[in-house]
C-alpha positions as CSV (number, residue, x, y, z in Angstrom):
1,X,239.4,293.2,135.8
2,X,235.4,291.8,135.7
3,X,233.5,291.1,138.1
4,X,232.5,287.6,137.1
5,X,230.1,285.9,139.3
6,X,229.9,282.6,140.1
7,X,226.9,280.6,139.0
8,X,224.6,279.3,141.4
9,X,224.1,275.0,141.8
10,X,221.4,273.9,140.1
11,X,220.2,273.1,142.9
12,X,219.2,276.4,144.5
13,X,218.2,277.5,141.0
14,X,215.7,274.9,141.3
15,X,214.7,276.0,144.6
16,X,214.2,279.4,143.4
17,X,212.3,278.3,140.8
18,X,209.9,275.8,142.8
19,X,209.7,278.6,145.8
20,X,208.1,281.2,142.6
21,X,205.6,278.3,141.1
22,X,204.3,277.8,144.6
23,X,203.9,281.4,145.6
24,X,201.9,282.0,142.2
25,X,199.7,278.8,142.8
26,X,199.0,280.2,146.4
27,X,198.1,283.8,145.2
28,X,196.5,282.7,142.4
29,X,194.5,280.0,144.5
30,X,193.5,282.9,146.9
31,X,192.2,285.2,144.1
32,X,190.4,282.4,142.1
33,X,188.3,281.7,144.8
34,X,188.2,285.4,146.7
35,X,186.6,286.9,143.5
36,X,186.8,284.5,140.6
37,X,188.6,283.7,137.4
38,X,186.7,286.8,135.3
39,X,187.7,289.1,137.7
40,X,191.3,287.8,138.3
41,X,193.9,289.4,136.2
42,X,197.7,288.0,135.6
43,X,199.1,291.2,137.2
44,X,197.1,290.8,140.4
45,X,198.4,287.2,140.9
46,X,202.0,288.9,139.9
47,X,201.5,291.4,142.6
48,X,200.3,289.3,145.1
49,X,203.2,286.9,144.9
50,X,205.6,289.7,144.8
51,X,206.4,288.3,141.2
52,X,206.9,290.3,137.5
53,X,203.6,289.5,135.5
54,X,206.1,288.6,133.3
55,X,207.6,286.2,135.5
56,X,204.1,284.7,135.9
57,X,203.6,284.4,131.9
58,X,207.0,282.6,131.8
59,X,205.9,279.8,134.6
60,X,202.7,279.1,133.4
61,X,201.2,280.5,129.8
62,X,198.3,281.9,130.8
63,X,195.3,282.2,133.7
64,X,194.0,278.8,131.9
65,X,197.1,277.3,132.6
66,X,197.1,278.8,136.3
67,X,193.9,277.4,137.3
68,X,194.7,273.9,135.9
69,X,197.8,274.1,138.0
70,X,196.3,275.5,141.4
71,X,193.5,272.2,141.2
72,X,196.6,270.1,140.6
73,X,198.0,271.1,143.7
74,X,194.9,271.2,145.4
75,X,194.0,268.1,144.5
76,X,197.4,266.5,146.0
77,X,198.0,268.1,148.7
78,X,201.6,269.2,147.4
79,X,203.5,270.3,144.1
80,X,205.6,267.1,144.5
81,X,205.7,265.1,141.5
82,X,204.6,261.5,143.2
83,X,201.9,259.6,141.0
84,X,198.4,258.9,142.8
85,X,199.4,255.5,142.8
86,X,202.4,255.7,145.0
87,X,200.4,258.5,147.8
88,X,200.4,257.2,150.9
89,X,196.8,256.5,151.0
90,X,196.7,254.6,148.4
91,X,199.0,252.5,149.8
92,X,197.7,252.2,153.2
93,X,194.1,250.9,151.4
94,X,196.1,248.5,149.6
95,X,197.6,247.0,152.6
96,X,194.6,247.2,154.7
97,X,193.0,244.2,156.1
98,X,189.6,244.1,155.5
99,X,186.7,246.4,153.2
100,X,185.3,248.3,155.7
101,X,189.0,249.6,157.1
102,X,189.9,250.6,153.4
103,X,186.6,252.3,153.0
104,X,187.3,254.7,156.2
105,X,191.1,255.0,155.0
106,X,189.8,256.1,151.6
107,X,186.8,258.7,153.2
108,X,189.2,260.3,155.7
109,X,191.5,260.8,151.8
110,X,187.9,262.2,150.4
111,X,187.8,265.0,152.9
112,X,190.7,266.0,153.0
113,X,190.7,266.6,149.6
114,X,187.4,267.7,149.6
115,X,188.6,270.7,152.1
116,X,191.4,271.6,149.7
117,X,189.6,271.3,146.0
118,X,186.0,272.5,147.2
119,X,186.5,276.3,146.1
120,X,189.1,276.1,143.1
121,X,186.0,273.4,141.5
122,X,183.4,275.7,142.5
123,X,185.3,278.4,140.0
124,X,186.3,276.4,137.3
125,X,182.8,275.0,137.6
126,X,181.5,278.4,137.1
127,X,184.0,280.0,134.6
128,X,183.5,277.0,132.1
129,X,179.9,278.2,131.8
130,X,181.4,281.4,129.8
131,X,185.3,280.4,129.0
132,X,185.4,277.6,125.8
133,X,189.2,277.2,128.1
134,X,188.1,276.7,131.3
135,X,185.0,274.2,129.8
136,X,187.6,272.4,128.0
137,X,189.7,272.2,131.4
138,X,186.4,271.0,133.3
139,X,185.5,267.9,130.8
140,X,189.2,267.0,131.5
141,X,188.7,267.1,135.1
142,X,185.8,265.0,135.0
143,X,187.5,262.6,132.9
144,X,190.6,262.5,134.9
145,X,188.5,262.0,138.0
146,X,186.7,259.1,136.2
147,X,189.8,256.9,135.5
148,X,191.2,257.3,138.7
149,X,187.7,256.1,140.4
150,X,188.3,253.3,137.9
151,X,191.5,253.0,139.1
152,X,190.6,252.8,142.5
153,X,187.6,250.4,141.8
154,X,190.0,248.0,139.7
155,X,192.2,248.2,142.9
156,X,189.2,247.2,145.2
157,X,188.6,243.8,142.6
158,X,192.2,243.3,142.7
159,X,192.2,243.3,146.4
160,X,189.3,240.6,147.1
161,X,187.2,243.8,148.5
162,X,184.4,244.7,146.1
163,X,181.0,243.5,146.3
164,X,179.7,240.3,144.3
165,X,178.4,241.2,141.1
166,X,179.8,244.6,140.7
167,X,182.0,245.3,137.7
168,X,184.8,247.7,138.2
169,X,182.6,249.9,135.4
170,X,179.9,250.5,137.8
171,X,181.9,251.0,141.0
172,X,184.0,253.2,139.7
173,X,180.5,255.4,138.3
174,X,179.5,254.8,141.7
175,X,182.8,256.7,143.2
176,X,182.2,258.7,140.7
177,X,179.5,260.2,141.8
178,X,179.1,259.9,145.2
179,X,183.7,261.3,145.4
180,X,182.2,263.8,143.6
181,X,182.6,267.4,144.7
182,X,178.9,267.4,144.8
183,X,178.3,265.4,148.4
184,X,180.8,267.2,149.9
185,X,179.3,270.9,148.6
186,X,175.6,270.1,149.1
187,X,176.3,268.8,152.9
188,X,179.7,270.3,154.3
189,X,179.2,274.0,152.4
190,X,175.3,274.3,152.0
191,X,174.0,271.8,155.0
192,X,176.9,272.9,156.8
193,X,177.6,269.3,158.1
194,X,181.2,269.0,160.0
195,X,183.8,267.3,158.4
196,X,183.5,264.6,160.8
197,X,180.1,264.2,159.9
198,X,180.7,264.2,156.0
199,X,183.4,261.3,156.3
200,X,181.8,259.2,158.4
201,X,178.4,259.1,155.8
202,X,181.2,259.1,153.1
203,X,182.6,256.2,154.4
204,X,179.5,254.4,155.5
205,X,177.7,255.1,151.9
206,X,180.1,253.8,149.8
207,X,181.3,250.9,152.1
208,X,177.6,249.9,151.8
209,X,177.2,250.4,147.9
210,X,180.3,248.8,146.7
211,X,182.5,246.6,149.4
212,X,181.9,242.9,150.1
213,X,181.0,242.2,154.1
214,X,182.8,238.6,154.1
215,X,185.3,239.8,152.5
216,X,188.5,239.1,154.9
């Protein structure tokens, strides 16, 4: 008689699955930023999660796709599938009292991200100078980071915090900048600020250019 095995739940199959997406993002992640995207083939990511390079071609598509997918996570903090909207932080700001405790709640958010993004940006930065993929992926970026700073700045009106006069347009071109990867590279990587340094100017800066003082 067979041997017929018994399916697993979909449940650990699920599991499985998750456990390989995140130990490709976290070799690929590592490789991206150990020696850059050129350099960085499909197999090494493969070998360094202990995966078939076919496996990783099955998750993903591609080394574009990779990349897109390790700033994604970056970015969060996470793989779970929770929209910016409902994160914690964004919450907490919402139900914070007055402008200037919102502003600190939102830079203490910006550095944390800023540790976690800072060296995937720096290579998709860099490979969209050669890669038409990889360009295409940054001018997405910078667009996806735009309407969430609107986002934000829309939530700031909403909330009786932003500063007389100031459309949402121009706060959010204001977080736009200043959020920016930039800030964070030119004082915590090149000035070699601490992180405790970086939020508190963060903070300060953009409480200053954008949130109302009398605002309750």
């Amino acid at each position: 008689m067979a041997d017929v095995k018994t399916p697993a739940p979909e449940g650990r199959r699920q599991k499985r699955t998750r456990q390989t997406r995140r130990s490709i993002l976290a070799a690929a992640h590592e490789l991206f930023v150990r020696q850059g995207y050129a350099r960085t083939t499909i197999q090494q990511i493969a070998d360094r999660a202990d995966v078939a390079w076919q496996t990783v071609y099955a998750v993903f598509g591609g080394k574009p796709a990779i990349l897109s997918a390790v700033f994604d996570v970056a970015v969060a903090g996470d793989d779970e599938p929770v929209p910016v909207p409902e994160r914690p932080f964004v919450q907490a700001i919402a139900e914070a009292g007055d402008p200037r405790t919102k502003m600190r709640i939102f830079a203490r958010h910006l550095r944390e991200a800023g540790e976690r993004i800072a060296g995937v940006l720096s290579v998709i930065e860099s490979a969209a100078a050669t890669d038409p993929a990889i360009a295409d992926l940054w001018r997405e970026l910078q667009d996806q980071r735009l309407r969430g700073m609107t986002l934000a700045a829309r939530g700031f009106r909403e909330q009786g915090a932003l500063r007389p006069g100031l459309s949402v347009g121009r706060a959010a071109d204001i977080l736009w900048l200043y959020a920016g990867p930039w800030a964070y590279r030119s004082f915590v990587t090149d000035r070699g600020w601490s992180l405790d340094e970086y939020e508190a100017w963060i903070g300060d800066t953009l409480y200053h250019h954008l949130m109302d003082p009398d605002a309750a």
